[in-house]
DRENDO-1510 file (C-alpha; in Angstrom, 1 decimal, always signed):
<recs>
REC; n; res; u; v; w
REC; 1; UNK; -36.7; -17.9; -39.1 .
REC; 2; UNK; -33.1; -17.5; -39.5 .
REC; 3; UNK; -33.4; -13.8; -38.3 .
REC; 4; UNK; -35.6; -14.6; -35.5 .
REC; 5; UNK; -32.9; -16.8; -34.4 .
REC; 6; UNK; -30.1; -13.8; -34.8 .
REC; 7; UNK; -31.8; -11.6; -33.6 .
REC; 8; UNK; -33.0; -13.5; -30.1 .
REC; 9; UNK; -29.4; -14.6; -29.9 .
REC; 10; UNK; -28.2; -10.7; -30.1 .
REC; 11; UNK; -31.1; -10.0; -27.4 .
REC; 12; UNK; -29.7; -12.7; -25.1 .
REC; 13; UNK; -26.0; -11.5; -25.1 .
REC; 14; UNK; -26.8; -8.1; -24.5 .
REC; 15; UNK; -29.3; -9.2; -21.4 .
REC; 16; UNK; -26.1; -11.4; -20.3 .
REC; 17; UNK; -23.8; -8.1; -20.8 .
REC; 18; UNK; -26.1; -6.4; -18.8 .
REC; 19; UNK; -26.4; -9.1; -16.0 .
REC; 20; UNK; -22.8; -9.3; -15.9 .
REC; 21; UNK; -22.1; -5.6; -15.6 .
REC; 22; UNK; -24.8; -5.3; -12.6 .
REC; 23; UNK; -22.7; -8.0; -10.1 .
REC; 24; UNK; -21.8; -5.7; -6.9 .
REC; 25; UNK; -18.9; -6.2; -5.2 .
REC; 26; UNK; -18.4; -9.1; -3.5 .
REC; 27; UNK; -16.8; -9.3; +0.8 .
REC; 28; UNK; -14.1; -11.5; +0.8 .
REC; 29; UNK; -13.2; -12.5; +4.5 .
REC; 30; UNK; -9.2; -13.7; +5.6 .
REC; 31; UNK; -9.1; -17.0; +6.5 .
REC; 32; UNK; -5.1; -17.2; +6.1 .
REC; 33; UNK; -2.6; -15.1; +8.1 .
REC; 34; UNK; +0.6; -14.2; +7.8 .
REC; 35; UNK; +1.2; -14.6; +4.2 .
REC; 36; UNK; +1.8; -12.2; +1.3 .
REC; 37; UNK; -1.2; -9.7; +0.7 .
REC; 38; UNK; -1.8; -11.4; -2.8 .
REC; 39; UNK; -1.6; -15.0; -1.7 .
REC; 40; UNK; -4.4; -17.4; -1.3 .
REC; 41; UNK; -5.2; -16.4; +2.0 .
REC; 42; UNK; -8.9; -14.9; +1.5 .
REC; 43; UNK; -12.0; -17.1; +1.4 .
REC; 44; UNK; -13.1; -20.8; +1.6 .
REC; 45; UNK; -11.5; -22.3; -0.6 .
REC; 46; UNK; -8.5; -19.4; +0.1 .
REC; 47; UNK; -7.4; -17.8; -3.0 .
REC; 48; UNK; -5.7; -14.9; -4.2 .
REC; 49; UNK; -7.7; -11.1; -4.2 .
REC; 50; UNK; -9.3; -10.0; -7.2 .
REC; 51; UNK; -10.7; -7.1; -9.0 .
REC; 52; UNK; -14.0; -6.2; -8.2 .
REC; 53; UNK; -14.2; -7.1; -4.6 .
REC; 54; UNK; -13.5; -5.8; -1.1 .
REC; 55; UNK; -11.2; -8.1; +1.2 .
REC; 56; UNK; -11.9; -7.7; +5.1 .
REC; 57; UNK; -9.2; -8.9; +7.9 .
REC; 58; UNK; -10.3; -11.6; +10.6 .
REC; 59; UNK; -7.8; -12.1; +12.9 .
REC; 60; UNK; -3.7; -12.6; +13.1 .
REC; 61; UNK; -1.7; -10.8; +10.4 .
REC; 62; UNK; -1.7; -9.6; +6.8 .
REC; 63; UNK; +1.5; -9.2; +5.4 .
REC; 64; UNK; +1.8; -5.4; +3.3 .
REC; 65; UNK; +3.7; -6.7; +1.6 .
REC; 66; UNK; +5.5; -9.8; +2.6 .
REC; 67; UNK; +8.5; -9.3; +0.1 .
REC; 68; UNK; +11.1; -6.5; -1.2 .
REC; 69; UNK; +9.3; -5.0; -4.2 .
REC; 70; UNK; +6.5; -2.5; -4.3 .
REC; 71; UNK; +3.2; -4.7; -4.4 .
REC; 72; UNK; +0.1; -3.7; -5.8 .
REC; 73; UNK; -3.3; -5.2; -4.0 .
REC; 74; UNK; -5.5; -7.4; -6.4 .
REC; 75; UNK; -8.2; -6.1; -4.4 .
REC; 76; UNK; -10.5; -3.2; -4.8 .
REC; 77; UNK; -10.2; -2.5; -0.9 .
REC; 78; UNK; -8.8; -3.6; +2.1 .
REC; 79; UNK; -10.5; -3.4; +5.8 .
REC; 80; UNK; -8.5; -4.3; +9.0 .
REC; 81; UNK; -10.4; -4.7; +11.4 .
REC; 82; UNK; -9.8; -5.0; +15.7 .
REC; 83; UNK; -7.9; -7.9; +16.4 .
REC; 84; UNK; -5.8; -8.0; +13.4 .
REC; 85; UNK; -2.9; -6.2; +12.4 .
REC; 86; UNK; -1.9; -5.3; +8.6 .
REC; 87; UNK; +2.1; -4.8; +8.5 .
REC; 88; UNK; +4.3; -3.2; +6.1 .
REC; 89; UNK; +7.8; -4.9; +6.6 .
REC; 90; UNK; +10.3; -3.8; +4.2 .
REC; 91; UNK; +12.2; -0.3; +3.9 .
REC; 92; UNK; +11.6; +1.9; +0.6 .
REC; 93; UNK; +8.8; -0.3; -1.0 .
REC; 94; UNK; +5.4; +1.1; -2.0 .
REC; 95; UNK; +2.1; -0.5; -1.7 .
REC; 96; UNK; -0.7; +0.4; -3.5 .
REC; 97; UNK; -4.4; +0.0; -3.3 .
REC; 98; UNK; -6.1; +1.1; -6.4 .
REC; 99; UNK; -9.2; +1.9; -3.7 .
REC; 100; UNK; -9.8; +2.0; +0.0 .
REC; 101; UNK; -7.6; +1.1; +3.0 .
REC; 102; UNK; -10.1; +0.8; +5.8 .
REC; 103; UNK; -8.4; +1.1; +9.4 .
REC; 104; UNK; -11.9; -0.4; +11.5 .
REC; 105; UNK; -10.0; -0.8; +15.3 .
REC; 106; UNK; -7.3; -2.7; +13.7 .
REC; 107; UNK; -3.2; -2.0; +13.8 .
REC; 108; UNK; -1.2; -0.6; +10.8 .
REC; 109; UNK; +2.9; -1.2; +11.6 .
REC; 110; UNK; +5.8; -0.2; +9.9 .
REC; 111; UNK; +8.6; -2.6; +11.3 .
REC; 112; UNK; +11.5; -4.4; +10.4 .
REC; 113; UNK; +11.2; -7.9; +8.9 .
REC; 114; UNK; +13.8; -9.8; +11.0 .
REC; 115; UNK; +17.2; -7.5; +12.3 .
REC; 116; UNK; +16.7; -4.2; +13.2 .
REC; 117; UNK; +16.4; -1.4; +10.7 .
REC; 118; UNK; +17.1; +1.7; +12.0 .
REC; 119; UNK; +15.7; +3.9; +8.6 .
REC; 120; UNK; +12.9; +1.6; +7.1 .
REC; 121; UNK; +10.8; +3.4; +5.5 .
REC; 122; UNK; +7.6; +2.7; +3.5 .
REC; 123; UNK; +4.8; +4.5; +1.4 .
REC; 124; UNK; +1.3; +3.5; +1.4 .
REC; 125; UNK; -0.4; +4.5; -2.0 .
REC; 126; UNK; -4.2; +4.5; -1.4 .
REC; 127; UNK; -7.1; +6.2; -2.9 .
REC; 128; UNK; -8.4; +7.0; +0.8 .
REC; 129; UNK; -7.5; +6.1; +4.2 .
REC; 130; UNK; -10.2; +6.4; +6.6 .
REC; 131; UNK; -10.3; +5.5; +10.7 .
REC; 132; UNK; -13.6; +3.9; +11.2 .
REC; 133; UNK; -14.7; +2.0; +14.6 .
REC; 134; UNK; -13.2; +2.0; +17.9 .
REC; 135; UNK; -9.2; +1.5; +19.0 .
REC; 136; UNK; -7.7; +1.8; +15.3 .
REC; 137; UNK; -3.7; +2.8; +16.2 .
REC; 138; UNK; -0.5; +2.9; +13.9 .
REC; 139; UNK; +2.5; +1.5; +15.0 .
REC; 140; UNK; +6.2; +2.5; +14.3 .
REC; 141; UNK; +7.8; -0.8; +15.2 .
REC; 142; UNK; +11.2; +0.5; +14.5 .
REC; 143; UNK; +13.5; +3.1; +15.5 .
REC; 144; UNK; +13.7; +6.2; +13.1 .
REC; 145; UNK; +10.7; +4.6; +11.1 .
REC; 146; UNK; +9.1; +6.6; +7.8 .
REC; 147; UNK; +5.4; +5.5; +7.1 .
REC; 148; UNK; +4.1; +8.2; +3.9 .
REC; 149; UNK; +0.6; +7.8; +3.1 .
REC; 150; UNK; -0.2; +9.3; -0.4 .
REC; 151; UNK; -4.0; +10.6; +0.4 .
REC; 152; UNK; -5.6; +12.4; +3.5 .
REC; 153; UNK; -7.1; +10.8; +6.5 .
REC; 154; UNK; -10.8; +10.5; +6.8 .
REC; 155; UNK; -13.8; +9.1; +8.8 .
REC; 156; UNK; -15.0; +9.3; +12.1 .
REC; 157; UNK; -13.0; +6.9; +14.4 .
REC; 158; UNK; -10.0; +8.1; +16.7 .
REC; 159; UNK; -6.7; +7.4; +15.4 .
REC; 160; UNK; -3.7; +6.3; +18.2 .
REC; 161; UNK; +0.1; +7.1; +16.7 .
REC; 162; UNK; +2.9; +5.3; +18.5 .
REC; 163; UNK; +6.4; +5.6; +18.2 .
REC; 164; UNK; +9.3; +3.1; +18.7 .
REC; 165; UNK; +10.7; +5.0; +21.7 .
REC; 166; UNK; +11.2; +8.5; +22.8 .
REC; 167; UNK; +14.0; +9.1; +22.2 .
REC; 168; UNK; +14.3; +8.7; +18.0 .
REC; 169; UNK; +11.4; +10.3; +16.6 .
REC; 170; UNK; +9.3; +8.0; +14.2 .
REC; 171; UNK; +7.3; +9.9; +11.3 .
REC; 172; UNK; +3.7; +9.7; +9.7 .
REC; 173; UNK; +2.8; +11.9; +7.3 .
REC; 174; UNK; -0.9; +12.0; +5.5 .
REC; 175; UNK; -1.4; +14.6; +2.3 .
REC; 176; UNK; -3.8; +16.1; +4.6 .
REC; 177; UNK; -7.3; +15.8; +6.3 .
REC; 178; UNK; -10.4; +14.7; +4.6 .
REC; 179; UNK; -13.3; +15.7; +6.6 .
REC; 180; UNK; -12.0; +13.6; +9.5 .
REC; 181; UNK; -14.2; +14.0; +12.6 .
REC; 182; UNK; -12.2; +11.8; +15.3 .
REC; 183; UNK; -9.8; +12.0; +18.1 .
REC; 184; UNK; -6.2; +11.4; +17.6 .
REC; 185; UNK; -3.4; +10.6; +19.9 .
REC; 186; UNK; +0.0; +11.4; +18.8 .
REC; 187; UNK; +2.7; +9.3; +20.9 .
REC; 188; UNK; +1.1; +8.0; +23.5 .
REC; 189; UNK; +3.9; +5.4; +23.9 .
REC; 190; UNK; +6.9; +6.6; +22.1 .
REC; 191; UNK; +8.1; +9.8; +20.2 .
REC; 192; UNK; +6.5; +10.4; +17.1 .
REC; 193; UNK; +6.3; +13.2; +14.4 .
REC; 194; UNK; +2.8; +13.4; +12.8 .
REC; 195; UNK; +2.2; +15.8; +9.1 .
REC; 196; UNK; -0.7; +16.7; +7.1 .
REC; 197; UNK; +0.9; +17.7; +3.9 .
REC; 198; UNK; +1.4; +21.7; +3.1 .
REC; 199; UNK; -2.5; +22.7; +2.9 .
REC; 200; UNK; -4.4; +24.0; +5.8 .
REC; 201; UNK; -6.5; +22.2; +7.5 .
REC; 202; UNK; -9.6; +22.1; +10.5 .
REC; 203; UNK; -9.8; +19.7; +13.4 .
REC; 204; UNK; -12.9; +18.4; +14.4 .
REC; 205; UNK; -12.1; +16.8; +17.9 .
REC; 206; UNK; -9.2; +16.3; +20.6 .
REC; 207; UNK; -5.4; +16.2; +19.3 .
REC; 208; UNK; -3.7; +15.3; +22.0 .
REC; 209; UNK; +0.2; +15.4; +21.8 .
REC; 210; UNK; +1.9; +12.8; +24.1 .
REC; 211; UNK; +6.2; +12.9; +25.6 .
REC; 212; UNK; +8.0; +14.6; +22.9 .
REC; 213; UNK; +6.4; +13.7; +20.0 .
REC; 214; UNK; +5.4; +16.8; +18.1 .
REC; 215; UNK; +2.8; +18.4; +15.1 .
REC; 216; UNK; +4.3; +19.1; +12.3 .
REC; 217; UNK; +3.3; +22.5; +10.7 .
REC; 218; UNK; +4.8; +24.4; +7.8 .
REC; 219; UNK; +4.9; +27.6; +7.1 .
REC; 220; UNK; +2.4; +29.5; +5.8 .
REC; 221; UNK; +0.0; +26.5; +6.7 .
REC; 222; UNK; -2.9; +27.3; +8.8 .
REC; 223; UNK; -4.3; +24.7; +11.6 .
REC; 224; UNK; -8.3; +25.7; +13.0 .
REC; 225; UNK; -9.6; +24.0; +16.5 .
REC; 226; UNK; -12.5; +24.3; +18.7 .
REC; 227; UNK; -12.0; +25.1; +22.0 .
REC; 228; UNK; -10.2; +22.6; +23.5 .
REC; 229; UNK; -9.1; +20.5; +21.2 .
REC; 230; UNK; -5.3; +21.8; +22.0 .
REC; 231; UNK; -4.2; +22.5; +25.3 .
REC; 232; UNK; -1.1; +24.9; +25.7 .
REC; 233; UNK; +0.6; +25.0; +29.1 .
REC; 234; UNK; -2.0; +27.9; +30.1 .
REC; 235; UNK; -5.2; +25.8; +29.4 .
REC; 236; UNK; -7.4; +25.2; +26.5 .
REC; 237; UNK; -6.4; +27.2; +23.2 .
REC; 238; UNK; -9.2; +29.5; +22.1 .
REC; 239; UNK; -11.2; +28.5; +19.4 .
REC; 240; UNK; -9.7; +29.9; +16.1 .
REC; 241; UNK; -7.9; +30.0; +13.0 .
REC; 242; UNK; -3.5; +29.9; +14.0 .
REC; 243; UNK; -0.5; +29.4; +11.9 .
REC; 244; UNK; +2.4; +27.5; +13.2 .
REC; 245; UNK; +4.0; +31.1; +14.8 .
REC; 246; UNK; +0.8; +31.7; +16.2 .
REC; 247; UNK; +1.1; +28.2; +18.1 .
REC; 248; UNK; +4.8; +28.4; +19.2 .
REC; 249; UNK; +4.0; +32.1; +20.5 .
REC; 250; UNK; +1.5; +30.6; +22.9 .
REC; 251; UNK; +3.5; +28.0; +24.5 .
REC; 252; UNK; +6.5; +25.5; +23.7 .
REC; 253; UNK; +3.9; +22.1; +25.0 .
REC; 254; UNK; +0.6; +21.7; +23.7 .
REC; 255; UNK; -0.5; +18.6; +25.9 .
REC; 256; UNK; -0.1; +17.5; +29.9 .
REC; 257; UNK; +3.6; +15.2; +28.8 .
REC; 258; UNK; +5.1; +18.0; +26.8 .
REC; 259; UNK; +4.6; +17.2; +23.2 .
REC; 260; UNK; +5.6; +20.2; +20.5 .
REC; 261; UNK; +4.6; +21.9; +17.7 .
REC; 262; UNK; +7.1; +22.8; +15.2 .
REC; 263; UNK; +7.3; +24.5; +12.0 .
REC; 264; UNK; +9.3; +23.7; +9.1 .
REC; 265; UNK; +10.1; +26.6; +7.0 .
REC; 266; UNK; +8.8; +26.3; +3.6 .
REC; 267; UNK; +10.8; +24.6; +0.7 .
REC; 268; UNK; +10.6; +27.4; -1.4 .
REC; 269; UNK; +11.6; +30.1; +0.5 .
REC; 270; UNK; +14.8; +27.5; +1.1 .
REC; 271; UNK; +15.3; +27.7; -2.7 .
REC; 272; UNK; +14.8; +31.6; -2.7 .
REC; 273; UNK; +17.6; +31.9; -0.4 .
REC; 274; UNK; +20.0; +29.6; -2.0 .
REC; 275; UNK; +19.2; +31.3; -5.3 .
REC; 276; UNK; +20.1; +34.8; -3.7 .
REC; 277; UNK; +23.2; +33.6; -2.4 .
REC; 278; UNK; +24.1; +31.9; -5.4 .
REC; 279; UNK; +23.4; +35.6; -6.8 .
REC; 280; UNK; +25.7; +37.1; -4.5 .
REC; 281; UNK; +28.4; +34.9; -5.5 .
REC; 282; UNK; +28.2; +36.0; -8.8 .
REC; 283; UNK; +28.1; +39.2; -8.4 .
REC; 284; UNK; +31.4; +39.4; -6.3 .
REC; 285; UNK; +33.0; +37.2; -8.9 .
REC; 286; UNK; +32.4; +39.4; -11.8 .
REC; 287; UNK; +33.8; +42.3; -9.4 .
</recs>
């Protein structure tokens, strides 16, 4: 009897085990704002995020984080969604999210926290950052501001980049594009300076490039449109594969206020040159 009892006791904790391991993901809805990404702002009762579950913006803000230090989301994901706003608000931090950041029509901003800070700068660590839903935008709220975003931009909504002003160019770089199938808008109020890392990459709809703002290309980087997804000062740039010199041969503004493309030589070729001057030193020396 004894190992009847042992052995339905060993059956019961491995059905529990199983049970346990079979919970999905739970949505978590914001029903605090303005507070700390980790706070208790998320649920009835509000409590802090957790492993295992995806946390979804409401309304008002969510602070990215809302002190000095890099911050790491408890969360498995994070959605912001239209009417809300998620905002990063302190220069040189990082913030990670061990999954998803989900931009579904809602704002992303870089911006001081109080004073003005005319070099804040802040990376956003994610495992993917896609565009989803209608009226998504990122905001430079600062002069000179720096937003880095670790992976490449996905999904199927368009994407609005504005700058602080036009006349200090604001930066967002992504490490590249991820089969991203919507329409962006680079500095439509505002200069900005928008990067997809080194590799090449394909759009799939419009790029429109707005006052001065301007595409950042590097060398030896390939871009690939349809036709008329760029617009040079001559009309709609045939469909094709172009590097950066390809681009700038065509025309100095790709779209009707005269944004820019420019290239940025690459980093090694920088090195090679310093290397052969450093070189050429040496030899003259030894002469």
């Amino acid at each position: 009897m004894m190992q009847t009892f042992r052995k339905n006791l060993l059956i019961g904790a491995v059905m529990a085990g199983a049970a346990c391991h079979s919970v999905s993901a739970v949505t978590i809805f914001q029903t605090v704002e303005n507070i700390d990404w980790n706070s208790a702002m998320w649920g009835t009762p509000a409590a802090a995020p957790t492993a295992g579950n995806d946390y979804v913006t409401t309304s008002g803000n969510t602070r990215i984080p809302a002190n000095t230090s890099n911050s790491t989301f408890g969360g498995d994901s994070l959605t912001v969604v239209s009417g809300s706003s998620a905002l990063m608000k302190n220069s040189g931090s990082t913030s990670t999210i061990n999954g998803a950041f989900n931009l579904d029509g809602g704002l992303l901003n870089l911006g001081p926290n109080g004073g003005v800070d005319s070099n804040l700068s802040g990376t956003l660590d994610v495992a993917s950052f896609n565009v989803t839903g209608i009226g998504s935008q990122i905001q430079i709220g600062n002069a000179g501001g720096n937003l880095t975003v670790t992976s490449a931009l996905s999904g199927t909504g368009n994407l609005d980049l504005v700058g602080a002003n036009s006349q200090i160019v604001d930066i967002v770089s992504f490490n590249g594009l991820s089969s991203y199938s919507g329409a962006i808008s680079l500095g439509t109020s505002g200069a900005l300076t928008l990067g997809f890392g080194t590799s090449s990459y394909t759009f799939s709809n419009a790029l429109t490039i707005f006052d001065t703002s301007v595409l950042q290309v590097n060398s030896g980087q390939t871009l690939t449109f349809n036709l008329g997804d760029l617009v040079d000062p001559n009309g709609a740039v045939a469909a094709g594969t172009y590097t950066g010199g390809d681009l700038n041969a065509l025309g100095s503004n790709y779209a009707n206020n005269g944004g820019t493309i420019v290239v940025v030589p690459e980093p090694s070729g920088a090195i090679l040159s310093l290397l052969g001057l450093g070189s050429l030193c040496l030899v003259r020396r030894r002469r």
